[in-house]
C-alpha positions in Angstrom: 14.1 -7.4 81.8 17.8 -8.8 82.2 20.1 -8.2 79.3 20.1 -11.5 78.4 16.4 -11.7 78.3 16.2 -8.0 76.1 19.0 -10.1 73.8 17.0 -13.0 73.6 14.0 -10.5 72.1 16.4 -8.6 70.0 17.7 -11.9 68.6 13.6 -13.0 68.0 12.6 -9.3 66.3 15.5 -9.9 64.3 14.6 -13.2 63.8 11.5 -12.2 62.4 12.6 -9.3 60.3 14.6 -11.6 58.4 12.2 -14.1 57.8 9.7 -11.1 56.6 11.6 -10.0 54.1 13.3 -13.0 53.0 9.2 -13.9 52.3 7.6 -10.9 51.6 10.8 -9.0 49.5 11.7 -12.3 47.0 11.7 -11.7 43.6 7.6 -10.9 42.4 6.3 -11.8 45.3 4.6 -8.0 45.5 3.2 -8.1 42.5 1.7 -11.9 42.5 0.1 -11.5 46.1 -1.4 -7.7 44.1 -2.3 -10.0 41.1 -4.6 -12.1 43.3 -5.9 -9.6 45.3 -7.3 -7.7 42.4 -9.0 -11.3 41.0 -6.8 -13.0 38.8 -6.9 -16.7 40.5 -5.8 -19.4 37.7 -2.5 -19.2 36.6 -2.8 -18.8 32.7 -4.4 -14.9 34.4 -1.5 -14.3 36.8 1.2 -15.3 33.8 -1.1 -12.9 31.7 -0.9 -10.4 34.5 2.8 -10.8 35.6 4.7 -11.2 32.1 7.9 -9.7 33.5 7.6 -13.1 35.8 8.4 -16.8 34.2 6.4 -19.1 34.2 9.1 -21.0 35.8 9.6 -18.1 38.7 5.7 -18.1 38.8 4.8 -21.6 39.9 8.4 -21.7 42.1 6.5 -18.7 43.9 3.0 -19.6 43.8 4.2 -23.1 45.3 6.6 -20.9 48.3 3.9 -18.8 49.2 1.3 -21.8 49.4 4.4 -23.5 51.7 4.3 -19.8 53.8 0.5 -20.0 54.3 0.3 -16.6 52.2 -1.4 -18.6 49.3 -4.7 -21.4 49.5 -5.1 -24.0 46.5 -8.5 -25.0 45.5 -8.2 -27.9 42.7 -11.3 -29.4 41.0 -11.4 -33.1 39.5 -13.6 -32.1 36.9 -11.4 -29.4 35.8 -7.9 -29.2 34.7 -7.3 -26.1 36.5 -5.9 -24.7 39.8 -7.3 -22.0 41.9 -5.1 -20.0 43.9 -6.5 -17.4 46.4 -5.4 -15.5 49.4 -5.6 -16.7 52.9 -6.1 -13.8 55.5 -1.9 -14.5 55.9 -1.8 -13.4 52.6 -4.4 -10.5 52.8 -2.5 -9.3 56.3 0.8 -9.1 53.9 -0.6 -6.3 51.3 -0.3 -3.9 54.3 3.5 -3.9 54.8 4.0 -4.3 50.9 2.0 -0.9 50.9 4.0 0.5 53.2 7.4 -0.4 51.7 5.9 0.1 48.3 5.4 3.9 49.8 8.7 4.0 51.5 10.9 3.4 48.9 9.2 6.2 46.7 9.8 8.6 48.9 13.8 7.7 50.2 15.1 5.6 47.9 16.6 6.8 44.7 14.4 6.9 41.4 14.6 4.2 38.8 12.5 6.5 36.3 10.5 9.7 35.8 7.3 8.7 37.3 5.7 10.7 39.7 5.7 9.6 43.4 2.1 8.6 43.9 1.8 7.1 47.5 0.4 3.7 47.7 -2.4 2.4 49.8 -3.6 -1.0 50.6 -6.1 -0.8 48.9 -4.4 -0.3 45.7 -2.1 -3.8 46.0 -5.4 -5.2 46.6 
């Protein structure tokens, strides 16, 4: 591989890093993406779910992640309501979550008391 060609696959990782975490790392996007992985799927039980989130902050997200392909929409004409369920995108993203979630337990320095319990997929799911 030439150097320009390793710079041009630096520049893409890169790239991609950025575009990760700009996604994955915005403001409750963690806990939304758990929130429909463990069920809740209309927003009156995510804003029940999420309080620390808006409403505002909720339906900007919900509407981002949709955008990203992290998120599917069902809506039903004979109901005022709006599903919202995870495409396999979406289910693919709990994984890296999990293992920053776990990450920044053990390295980064503790906001409170709790005890470092090491997260698993499963649980953001």
């Amino acid at each position: 591989m030439t150097d320009d060609a390793l710079r041009a696959a630096e520049h893409t990782v890169i790239d991609a890093l950025s575009h990760a975490c700009a996604t994955l790392g915005a403001a409750g996007t963690g806990p939304l993406l758990s929130a429909l992985a463990k069920g809740a799927t209309e927003l009156p039980d995510l804003q029940h779910t999420l309080p620390a989130i808006s409403e505002h902050a909720l339906a900007d997200r919900l509407q981002e992640l949709t955008g990203a392909g992290l998120i599917t929409t069902t809506e039903y004409p004979d109901q005022p309501t709006v599903r919202y369920t995870l495409t396999t995108n979406g289910r693919a993203a709990l994984i890296p979550l999990a293992a920053l979630a776990y990450w920044g337990q053990e390295h980064l320095p503790r906001k409170t008391s709790r005890a470092t319990v090491p997260p698993k997929a499963h649980d953001l799911e």
